[in-house]
KOLTOR-488160 format. One record per residue (C-alpha): x, y, z. Coordinates in steps of 0.2 Angstrom, whole numbers, padded with zeros to 4 digits, always signed. Layout:
! KOLTOR-488160
XYZ/...
//
This chain:
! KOLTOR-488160
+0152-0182-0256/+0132-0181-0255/+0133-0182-0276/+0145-0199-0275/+0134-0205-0261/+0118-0202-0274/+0127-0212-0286/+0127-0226-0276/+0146-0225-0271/+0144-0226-0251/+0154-0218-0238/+0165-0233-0235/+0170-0236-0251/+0174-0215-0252/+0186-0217-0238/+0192-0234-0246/+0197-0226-0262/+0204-0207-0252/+0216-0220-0242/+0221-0228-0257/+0223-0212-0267/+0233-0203-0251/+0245-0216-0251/+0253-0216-0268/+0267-0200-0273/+0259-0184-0279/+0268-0190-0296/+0260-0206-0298/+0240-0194-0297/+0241-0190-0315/+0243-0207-0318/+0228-0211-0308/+0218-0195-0317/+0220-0206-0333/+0214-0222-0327/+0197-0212-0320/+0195-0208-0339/+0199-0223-0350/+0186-0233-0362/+0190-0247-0351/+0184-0239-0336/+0168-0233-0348/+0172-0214-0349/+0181-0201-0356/+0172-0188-0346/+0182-0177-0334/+0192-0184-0317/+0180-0195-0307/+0167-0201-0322/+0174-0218-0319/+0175-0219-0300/+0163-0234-0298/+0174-0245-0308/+0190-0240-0299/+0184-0242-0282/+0177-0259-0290/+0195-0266-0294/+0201-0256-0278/+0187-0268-0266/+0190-0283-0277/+0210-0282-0279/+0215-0277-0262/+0220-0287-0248/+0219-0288-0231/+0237-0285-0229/+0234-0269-0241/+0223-0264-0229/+0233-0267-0213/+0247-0258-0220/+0237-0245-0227/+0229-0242-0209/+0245-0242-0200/+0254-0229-0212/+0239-0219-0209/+0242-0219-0187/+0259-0217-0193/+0254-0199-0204/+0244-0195-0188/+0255-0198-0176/+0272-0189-0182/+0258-0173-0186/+0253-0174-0165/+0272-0178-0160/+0275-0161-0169/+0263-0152-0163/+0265-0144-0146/+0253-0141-0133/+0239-0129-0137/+0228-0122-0124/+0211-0126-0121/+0196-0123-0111/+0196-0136-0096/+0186-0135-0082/+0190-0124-0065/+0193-0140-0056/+0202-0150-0069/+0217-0157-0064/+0224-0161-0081/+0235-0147-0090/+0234-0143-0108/+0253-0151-0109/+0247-0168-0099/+0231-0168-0110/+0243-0167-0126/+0255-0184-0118/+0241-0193-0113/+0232-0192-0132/+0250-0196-0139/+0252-0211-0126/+0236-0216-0131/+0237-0217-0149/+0256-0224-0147/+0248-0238-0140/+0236-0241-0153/+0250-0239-0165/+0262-0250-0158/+0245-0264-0154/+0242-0264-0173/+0263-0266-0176/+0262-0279-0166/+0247-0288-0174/+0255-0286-0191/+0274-0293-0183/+0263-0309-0179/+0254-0311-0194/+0270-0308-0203/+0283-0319-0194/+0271-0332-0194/+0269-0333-0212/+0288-0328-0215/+0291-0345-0205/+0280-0354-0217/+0288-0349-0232/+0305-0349-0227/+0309-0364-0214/+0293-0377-0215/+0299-0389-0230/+0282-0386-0245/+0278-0406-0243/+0276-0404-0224/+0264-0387-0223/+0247-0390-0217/+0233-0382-0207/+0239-0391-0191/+0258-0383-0194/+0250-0368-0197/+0242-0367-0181/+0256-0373-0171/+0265-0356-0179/+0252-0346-0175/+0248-0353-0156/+0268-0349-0152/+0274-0332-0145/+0281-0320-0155/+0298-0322-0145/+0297-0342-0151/+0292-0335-0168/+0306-0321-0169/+0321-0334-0159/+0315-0348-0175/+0317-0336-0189/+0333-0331-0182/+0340-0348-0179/+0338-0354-0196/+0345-0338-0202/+0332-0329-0208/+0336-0314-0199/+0352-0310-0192/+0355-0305-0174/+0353-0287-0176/+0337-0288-0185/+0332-0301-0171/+0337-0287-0157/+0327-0274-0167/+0311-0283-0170/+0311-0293-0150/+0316-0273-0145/+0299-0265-0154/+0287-0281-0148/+0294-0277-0131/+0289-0258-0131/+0274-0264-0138/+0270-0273-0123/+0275-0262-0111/+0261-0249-0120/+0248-0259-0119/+0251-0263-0102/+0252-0246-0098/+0270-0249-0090/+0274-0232-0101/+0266-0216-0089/+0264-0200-0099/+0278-0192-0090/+0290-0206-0097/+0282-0203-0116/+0287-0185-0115/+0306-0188-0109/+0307-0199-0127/+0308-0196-0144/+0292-0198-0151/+0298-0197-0168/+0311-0213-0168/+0297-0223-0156/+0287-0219-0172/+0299-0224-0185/+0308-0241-0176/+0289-0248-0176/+0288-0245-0195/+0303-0252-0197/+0302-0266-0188/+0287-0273-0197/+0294-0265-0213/+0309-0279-0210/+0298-0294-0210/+0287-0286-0222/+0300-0285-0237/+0307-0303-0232/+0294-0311-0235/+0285-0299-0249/+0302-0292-0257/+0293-0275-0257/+0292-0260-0245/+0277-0256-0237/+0277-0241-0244/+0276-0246-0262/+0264-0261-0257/+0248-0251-0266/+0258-0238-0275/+0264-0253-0288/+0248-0260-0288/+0242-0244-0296/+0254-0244-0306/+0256-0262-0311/+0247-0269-0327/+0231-0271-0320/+0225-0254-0328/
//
């Protein structure tokens, strides 16, 4: 890293280009391999000759909702690796009077929460734009519409794109069913002891789901292959 960082690449755009790179399939890294070497890129040294260039188009062509994906695959990863995990010892304190097993619920409920906080950001941001697409007529979109959409709850958001048919009644339930949990966490209305009576794993996969659903109608696209096309789009 020290060599990179001597080369004027900084630790930010490093951890910018190991999210990128950790999120597309191992048989998409070859691919990857090849761009790092091109004459476009302005080498044909070995793997990571042309890394300035690449985390260049990386900074200049992402966006933010790249990034807000690309952060909440990553509490996704991290989460399903702690929900897996079980309890390991450690050294507390004579007089603590957490256990180990507590210790392990309480990190889980806390980074559930975070999880499900950032779900909930990206359910707003997305039905909110969804609405704009998809109900509000193209000759009457302005800033003050906009802001009307964005100053009205995510219930009103999620009951007007099911009314005009945007979503049917099952996805309504779903998505007003993860907001709802997501509440609940951040309100701490979910005690450690609760968490551990759940499965993790599904609490995990109907947040990503959820925003996965509003995601792909509006973008047509999974999260999952949001930057993984972009890398292998024709913009190498």
């Amino acid at each position: 890293m020290a060599d990179f960082e001597d080369n004027g690449i900084s630790e930010p755009e490093l951890q910018l280009l190991a999210n990128y790179l950790s999120h597309t399939h191992e048989s998409h890294m070859e691919t990857v391999a090849d761009v790092l070497t091109t004459e476009e890129f302005g080498s044909n040294e070995p793997f990571g000759a042309g890394l300035p260039d690449v985390l260049h188009y990386i900074s200049e062509s992402i966006t933010t909702i790249d990034r807000q994906v690309l952060r909440f695959d990553d509490m996704r990863r991290s989460l399903q690796r702690m929900a897996a995990a079980s309890p390991r010892d450690v050294d507390l304190p004579e007089e603590a009077e957490v256990t180990p097993k507590k210790l392990h619920w309480l990190t889980i409920r806390s980074e559930l929460t975070t999880y499900y906080s950032h779900a909930g950001v990206l359910m707003e941001g997305l039905s909110a734009e969804l609405i704009l697409d998809s109900v509000v007529d193209d000759g009457r979109r302005s800033n003050r519409v906009s802001d009307d959409i964005e100053n009205k709850s995510q219930w009103e958001r999620g009951w007007l794109l099911f009314i005009t048919g945007v979503i049917d009644s099952g996805e309504w339930d779903t998505i007003r069913n993860t907001y709802k949990k997501r509440s609940d966490l951040v309100h701490n209305s979910v005690s450690e002891e609760e968490l551990a009576d759940r499965d993790v794993e599904s609490e995990i996969h109907q947040a990503w789901e959820s925003v996965n659903l509003l995601h792909k109608k509006l973008y047509g696209l999974e999260m999952e292959h949001r930057i993984s096309e972009k890398l292998l789009g024709n913009e190498f």
